[in-house]
py3Dmol code that shows the C-alpha trace and the ligand (Angstrom):
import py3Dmol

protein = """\
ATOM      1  CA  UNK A   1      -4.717  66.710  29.241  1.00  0.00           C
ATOM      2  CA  UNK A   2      -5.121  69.952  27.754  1.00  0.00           C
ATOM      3  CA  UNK A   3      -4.911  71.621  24.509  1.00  0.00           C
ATOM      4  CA  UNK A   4      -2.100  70.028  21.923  1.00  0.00           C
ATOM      5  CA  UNK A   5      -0.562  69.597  18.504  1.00  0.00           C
ATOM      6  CA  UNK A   6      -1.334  65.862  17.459  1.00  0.00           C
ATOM      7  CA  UNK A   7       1.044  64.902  14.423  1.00  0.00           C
ATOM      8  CA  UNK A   8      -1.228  61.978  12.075  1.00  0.00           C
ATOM      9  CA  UNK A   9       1.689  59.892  11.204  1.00  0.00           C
ATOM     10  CA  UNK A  10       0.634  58.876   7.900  1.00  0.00           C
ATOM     11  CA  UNK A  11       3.053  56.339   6.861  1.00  0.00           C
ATOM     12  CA  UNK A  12       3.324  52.893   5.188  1.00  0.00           C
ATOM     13  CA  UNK A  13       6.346  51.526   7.658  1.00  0.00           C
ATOM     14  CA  UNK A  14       7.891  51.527  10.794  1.00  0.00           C
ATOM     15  CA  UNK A  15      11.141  52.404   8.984  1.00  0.00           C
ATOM     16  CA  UNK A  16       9.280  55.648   7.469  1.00  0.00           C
ATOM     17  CA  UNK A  17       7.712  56.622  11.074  1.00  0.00           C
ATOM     18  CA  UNK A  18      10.599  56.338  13.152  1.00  0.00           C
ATOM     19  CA  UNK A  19      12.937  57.935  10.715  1.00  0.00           C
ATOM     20  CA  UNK A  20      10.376  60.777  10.937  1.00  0.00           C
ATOM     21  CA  UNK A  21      10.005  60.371  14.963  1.00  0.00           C
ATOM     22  CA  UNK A  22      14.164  60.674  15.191  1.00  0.00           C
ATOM     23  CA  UNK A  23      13.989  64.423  14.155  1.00  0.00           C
ATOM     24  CA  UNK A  24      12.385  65.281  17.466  1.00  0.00           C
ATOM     25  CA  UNK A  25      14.907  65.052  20.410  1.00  0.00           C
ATOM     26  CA  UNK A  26      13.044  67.837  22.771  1.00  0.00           C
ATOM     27  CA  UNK A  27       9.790  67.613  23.262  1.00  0.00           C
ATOM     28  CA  UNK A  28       7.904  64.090  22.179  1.00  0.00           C
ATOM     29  CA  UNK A  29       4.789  65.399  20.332  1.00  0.00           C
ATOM     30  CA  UNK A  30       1.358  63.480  20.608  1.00  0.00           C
ATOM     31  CA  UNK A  31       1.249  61.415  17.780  1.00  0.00           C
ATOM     32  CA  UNK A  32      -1.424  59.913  15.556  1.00  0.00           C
ATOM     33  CA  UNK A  33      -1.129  56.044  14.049  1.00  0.00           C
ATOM     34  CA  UNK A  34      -4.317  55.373  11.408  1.00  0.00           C
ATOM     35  CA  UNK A  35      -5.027  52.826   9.822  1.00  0.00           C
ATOM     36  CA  UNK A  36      -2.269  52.700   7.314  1.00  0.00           C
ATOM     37  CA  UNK A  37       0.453  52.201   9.620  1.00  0.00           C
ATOM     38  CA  UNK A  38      -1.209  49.868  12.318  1.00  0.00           C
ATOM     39  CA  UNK A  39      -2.409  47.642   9.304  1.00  0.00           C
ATOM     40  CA  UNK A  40       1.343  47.713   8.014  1.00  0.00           C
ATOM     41  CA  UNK A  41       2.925  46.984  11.301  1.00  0.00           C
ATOM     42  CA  UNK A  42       0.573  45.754  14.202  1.00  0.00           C
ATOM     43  CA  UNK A  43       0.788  46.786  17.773  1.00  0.00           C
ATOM     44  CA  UNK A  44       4.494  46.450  18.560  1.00  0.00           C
ATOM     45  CA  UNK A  45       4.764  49.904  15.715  1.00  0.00           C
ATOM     46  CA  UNK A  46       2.116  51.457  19.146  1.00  0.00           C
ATOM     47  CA  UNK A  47       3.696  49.624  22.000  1.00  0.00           C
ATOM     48  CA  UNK A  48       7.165  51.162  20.457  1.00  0.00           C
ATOM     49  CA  UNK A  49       6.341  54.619  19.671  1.00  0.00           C
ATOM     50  CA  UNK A  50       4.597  54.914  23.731  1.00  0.00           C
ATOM     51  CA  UNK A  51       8.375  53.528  24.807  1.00  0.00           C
ATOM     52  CA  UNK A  52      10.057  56.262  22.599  1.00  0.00           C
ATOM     53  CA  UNK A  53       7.852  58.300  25.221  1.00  0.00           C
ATOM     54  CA  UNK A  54       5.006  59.761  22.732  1.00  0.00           C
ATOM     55  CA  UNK A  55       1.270  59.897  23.663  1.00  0.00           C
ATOM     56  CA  UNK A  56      -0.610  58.202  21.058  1.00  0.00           C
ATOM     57  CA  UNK A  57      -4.009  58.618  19.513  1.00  0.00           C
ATOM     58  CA  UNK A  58      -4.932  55.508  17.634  1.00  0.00           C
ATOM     59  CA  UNK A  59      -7.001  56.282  15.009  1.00  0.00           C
ATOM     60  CA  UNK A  60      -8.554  52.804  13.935  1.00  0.00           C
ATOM     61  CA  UNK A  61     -12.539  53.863  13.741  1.00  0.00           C
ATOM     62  CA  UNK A  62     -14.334  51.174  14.855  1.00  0.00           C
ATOM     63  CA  UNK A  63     -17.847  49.921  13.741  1.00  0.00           C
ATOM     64  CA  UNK A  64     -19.293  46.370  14.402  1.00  0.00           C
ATOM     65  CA  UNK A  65     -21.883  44.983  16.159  1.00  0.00           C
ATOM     66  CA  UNK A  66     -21.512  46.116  20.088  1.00  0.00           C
ATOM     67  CA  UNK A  67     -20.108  42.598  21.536  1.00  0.00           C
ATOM     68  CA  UNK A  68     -17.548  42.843  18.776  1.00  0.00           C
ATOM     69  CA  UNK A  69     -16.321  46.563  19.296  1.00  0.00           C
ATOM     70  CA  UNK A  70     -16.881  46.053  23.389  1.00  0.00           C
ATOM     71  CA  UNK A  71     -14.698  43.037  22.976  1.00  0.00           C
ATOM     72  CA  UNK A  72     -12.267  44.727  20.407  1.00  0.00           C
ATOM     73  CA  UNK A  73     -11.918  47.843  22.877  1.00  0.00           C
ATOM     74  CA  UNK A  74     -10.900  45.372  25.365  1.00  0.00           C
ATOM     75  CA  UNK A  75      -8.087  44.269  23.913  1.00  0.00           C
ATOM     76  CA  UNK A  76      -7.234  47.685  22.385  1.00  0.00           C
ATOM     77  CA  UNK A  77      -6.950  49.368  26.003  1.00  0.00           C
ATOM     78  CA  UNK A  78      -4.084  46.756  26.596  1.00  0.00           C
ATOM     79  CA  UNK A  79      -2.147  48.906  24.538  1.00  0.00           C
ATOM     80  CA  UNK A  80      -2.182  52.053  26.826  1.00  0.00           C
ATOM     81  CA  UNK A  81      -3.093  54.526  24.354  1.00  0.00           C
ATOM     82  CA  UNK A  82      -4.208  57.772  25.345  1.00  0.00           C
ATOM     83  CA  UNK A  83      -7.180  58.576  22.745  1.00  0.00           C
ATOM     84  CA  UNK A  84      -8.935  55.959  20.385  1.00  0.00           C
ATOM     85  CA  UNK A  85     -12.016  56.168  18.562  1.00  0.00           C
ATOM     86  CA  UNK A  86     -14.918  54.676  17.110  1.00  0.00           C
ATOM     87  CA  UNK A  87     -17.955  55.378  14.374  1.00  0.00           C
ATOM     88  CA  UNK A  88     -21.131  57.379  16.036  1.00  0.00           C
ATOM     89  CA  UNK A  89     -23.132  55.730  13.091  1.00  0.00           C
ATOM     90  CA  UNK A  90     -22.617  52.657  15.074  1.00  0.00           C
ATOM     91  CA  UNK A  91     -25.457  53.641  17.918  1.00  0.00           C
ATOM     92  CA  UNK A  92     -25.425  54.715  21.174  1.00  0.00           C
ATOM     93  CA  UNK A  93     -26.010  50.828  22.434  1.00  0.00           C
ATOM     94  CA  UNK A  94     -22.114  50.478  20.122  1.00  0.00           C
ATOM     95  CA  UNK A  95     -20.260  53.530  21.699  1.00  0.00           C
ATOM     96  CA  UNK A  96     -21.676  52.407  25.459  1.00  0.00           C
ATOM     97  CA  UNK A  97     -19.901  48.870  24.702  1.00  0.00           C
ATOM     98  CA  UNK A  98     -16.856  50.454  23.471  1.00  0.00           C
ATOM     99  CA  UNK A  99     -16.469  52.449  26.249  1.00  0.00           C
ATOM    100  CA  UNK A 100     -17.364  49.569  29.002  1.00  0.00           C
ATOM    101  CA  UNK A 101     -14.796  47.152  26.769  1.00  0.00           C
ATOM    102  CA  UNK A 102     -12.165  49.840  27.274  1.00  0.00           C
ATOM    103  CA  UNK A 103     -12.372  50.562  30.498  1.00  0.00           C
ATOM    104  CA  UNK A 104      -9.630  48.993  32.525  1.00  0.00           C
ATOM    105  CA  UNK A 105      -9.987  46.837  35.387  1.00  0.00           C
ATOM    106  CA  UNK A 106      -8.776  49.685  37.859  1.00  0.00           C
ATOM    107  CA  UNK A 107     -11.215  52.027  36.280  1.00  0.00           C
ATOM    108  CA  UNK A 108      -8.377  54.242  33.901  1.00  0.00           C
ATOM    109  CA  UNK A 109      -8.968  54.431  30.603  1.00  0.00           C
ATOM    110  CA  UNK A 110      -7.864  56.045  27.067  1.00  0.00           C
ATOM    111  CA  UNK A 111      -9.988  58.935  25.886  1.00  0.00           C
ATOM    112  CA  UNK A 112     -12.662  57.907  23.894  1.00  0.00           C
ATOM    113  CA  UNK A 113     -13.756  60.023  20.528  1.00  0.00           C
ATOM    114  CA  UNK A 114     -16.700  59.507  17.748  1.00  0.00           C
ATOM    115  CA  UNK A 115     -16.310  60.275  14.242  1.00  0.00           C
ATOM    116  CA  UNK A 116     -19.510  61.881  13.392  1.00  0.00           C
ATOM    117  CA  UNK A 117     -20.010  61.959   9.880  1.00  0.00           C
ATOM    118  CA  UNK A 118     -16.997  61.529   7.530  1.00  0.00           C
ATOM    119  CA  UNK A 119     -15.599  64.858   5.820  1.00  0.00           C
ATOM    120  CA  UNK A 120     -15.466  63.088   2.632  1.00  0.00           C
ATOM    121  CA  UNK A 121     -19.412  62.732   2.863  1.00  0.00           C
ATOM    122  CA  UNK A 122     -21.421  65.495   1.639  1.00  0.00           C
ATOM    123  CA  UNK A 123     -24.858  66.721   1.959  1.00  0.00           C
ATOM    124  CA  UNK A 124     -25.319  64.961  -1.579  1.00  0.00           C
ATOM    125  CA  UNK A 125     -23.706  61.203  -0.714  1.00  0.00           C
ATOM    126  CA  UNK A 126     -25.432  61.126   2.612  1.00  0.00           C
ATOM    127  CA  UNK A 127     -28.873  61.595   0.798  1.00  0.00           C
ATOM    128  CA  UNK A 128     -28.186  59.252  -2.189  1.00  0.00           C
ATOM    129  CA  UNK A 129     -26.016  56.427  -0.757  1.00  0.00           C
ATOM    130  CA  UNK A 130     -27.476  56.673   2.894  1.00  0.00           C
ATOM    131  CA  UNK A 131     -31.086  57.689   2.585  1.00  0.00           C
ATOM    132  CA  UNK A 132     -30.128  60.193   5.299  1.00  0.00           C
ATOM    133  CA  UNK A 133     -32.076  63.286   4.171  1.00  0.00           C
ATOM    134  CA  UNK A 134     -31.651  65.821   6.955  1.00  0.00           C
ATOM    135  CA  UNK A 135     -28.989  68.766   7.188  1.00  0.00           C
ATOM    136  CA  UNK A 136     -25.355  67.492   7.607  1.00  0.00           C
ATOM    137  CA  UNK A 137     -24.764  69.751   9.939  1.00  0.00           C
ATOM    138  CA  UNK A 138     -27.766  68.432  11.959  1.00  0.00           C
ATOM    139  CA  UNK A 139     -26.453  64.914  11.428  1.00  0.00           C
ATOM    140  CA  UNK A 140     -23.361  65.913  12.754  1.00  0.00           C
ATOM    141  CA  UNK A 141     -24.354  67.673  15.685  1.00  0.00           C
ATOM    142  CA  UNK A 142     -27.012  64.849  16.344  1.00  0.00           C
ATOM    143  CA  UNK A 143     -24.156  62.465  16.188  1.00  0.00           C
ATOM    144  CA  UNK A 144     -22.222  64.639  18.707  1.00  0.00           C
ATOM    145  CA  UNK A 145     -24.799  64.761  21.196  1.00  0.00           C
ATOM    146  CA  UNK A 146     -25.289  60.514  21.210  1.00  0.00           C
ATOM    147  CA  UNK A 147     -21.464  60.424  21.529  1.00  0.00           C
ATOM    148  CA  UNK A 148     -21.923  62.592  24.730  1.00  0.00           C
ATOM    149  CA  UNK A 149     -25.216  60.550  25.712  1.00  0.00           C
ATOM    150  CA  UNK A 150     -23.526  57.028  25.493  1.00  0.00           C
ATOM    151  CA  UNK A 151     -20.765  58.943  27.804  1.00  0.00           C
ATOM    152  CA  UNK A 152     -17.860  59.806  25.281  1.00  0.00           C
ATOM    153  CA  UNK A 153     -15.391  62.169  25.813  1.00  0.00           C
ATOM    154  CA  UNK A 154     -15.847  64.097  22.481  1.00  0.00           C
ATOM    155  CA  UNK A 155     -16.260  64.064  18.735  1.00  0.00           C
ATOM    156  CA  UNK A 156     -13.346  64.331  15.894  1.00  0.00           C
ATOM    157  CA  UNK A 157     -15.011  67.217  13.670  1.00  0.00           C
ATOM    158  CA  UNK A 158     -14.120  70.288  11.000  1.00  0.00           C
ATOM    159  CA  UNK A 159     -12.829  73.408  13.483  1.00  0.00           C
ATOM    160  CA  UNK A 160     -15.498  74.878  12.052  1.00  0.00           C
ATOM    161  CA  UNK A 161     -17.749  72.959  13.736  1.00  0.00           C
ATOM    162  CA  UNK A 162     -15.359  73.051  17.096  1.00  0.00           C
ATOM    163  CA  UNK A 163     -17.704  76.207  18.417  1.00  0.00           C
ATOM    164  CA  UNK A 164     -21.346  74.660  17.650  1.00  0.00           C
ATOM    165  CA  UNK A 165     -20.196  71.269  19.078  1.00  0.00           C
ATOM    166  CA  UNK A 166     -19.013  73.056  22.533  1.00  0.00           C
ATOM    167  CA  UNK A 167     -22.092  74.734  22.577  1.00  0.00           C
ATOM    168  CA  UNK A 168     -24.548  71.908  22.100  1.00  0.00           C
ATOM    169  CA  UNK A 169     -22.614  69.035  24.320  1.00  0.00           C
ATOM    170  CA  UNK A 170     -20.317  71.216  26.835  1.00  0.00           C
ATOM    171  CA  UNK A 171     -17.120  73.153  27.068  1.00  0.00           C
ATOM    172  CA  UNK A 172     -15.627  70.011  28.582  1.00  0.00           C
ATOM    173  CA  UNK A 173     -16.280  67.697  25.621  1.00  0.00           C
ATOM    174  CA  UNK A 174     -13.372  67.802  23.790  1.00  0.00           C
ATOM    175  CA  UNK A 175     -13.042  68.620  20.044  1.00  0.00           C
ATOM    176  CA  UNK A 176     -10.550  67.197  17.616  1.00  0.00           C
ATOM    177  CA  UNK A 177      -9.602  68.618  14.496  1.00  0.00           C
ATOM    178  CA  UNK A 178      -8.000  67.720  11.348  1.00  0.00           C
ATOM    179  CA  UNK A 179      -8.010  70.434   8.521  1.00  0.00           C
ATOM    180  CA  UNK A 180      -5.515  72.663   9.900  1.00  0.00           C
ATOM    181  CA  UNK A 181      -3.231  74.336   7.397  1.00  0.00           C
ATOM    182  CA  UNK A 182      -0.619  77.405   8.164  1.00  0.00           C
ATOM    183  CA  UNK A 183      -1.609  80.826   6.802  1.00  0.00           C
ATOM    184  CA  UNK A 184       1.083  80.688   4.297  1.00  0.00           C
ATOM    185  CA  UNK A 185       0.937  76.966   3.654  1.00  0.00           C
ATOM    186  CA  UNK A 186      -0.657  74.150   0.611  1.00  0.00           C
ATOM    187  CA  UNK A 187      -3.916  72.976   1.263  1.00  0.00           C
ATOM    188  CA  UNK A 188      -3.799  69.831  -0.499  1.00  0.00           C
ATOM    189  CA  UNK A 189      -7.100  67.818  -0.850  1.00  0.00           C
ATOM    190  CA  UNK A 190      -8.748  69.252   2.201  1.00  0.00           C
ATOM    191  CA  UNK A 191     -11.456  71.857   1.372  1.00  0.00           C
ATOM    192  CA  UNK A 192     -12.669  73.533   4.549  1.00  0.00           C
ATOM    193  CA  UNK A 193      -9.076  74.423   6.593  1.00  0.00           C
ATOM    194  CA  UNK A 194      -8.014  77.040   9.755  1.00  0.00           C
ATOM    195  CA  UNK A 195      -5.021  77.930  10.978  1.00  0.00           C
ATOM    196  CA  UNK A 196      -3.907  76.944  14.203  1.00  0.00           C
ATOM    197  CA  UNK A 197      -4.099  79.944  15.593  1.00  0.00           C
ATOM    198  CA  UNK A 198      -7.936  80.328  14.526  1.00  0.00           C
ATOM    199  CA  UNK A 199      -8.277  76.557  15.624  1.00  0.00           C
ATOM    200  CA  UNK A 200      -7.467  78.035  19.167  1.00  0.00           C
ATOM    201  CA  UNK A 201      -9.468  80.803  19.086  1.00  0.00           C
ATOM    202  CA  UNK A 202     -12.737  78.979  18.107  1.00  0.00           C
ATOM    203  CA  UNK A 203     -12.045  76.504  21.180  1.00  0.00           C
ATOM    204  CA  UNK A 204     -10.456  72.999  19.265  1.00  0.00           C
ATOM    205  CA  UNK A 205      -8.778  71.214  22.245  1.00  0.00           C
ATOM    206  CA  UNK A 206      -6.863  68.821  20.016  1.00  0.00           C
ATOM    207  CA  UNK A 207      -5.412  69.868  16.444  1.00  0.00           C
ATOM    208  CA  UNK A 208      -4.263  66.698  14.135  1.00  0.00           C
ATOM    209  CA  UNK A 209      -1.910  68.074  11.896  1.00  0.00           C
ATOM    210  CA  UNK A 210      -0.479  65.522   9.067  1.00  0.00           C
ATOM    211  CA  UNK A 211       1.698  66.810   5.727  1.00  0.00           C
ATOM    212  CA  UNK A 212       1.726  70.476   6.996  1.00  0.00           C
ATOM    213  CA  UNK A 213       4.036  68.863   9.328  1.00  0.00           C
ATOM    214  CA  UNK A 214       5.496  65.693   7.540  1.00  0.00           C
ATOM    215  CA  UNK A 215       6.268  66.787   4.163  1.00  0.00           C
ATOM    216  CA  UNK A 216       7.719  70.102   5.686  1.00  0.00           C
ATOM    217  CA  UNK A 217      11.591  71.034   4.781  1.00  0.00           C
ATOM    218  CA  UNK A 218      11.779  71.295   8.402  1.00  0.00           C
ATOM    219  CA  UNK A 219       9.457  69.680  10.377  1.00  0.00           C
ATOM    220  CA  UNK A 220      10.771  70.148  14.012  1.00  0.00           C
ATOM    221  CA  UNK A 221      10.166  73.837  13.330  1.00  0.00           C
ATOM    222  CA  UNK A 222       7.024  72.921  11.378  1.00  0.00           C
ATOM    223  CA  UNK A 223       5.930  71.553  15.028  1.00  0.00           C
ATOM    224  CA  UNK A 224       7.213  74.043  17.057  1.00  0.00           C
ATOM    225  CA  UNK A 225       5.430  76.939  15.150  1.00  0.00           C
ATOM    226  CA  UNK A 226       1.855  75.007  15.039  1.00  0.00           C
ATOM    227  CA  UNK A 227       2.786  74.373  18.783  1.00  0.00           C
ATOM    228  CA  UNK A 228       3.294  78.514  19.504  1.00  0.00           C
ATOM    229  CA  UNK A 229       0.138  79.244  17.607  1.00  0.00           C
ATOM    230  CA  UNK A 230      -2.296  76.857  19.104  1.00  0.00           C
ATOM    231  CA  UNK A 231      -0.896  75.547  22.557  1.00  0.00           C
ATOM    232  CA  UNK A 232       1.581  78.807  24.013  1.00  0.00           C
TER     233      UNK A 232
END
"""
ligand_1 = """\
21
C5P
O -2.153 65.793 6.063
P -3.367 66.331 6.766
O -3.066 67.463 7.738
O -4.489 66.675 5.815
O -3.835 65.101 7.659
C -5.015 65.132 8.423
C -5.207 63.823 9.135
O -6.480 63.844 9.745
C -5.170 62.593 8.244
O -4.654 61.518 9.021
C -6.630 62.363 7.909
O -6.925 61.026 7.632
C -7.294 62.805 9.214
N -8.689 63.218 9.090
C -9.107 64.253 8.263
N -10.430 64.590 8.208
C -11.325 63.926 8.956
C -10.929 62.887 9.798
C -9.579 62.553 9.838
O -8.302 64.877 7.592
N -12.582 64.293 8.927
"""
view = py3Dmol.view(width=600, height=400)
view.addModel(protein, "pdb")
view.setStyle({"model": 0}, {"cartoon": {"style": "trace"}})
view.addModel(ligand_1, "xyz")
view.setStyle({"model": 1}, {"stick": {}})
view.zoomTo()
view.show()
């Protein structure tokens, strides 16, 4: 797979998501279910959206004990999605379970991505609530490289981190980015954004794009354009 437009389908129904999903007749865009929606609706909302002929990153963030996540994957790579992820904080012994559980019996698999740490944790939080006293940035990158030890595929982190985490674990491990606004567009509650066209240039392989995209008038074109700056 190479570099695309992921839309996070943040909604609270099935109704909601596949009214949204109807706009697109041409091209089926990658699309990401959280939480929010697989809590609402279960697997059938994943198994339907894959027949509709989407690629689908499920976006669940797993962290338990490694039988329980190994086990958990398991059943999860039933579902043939094509990325899922998990919690670094978890340990390296967690994300090598994950990935084993995962892995089908023919040897295929989904891609398999670490959140390092959380964008809503700062440098503050992770000190007071954590005891974690080092650098975020040095958590984060530490993070990154025991996702790429434990033999992950890559790390969801800030574009702005997209360069620093090629550089430490590999131009092949892939980064995935949230934070992405358009030049011209509302940046909402997220603090550090790109544009999809920087997102390119400072080597993101995935972008996950949510209300730039869903709460747009339009939001075929919405797609199309993020798709022309960051894929074409
Ligand atoms: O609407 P917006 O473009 O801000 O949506 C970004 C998506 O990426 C949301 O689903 C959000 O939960 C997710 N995300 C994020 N920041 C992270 C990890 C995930 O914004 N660090």
């Amino acid at each position: 797979m190479g570099r695309d437009v992921i839309i996070a389908c943040d909604f609270d129904s099935a109704e909601k998501t596949f009214a949204f999903l109807d706009k697109f007749t041409g091209r089926k865009p990658f699309v990401k279910i959280g939480m929010e929606l697989y809590y609402a609706e279960g697997p059938s909302i994943v198994r339907e959206i894959k027949k509709r002929g989407h690629k689908i990153f499920l976006d669940l963030k797993l962290h338990d004990i490694p039988n329980t996540v190994k086990k958990s994957m398991a059943v999860l790579s039933r579902l043939d999605v094509d990325m899922t992820n998990l919690h670094a904080a978890g340990t390296i012994r967690m994300m090598e379970g994950a990935l084993e559980g995962l892995t089908r019996p023919d040897g295929t698999r989904p891609l398999l991505i670490a959140v390092t740490q959380l964008t809503s944790t700062d440098q503050e939080s992770m000190e007071k609530d954590l005891l974690i006293e080092k650098p975020i940035a040095d958590v984060v990158m530490h993070y990154a490289h025991n996702a790429k030890l434990a033999g992950l595929d890559g790390v969801v982190c800030s574009p702005l981190e997209a360069g620093k985490v090629h550089d430490t674990c590999g131009e092949k491990f892939l980064t995935v980015t949230p934070g992405v606004r358009f030049a011209d567009g509302d940046i909402g509650d997220q603090k550090r954004v790109m544009t999809p066209a920087e997102a390119k240039k400072i080597g993101s392989d995935y972008i996950v794009v949510g209300r730039p995209i869903t709460a747009a008038e339009d939001p075929v074109a919405a797609y199309e354009r993020c798709v022309r700056e960051f894929v074409d």
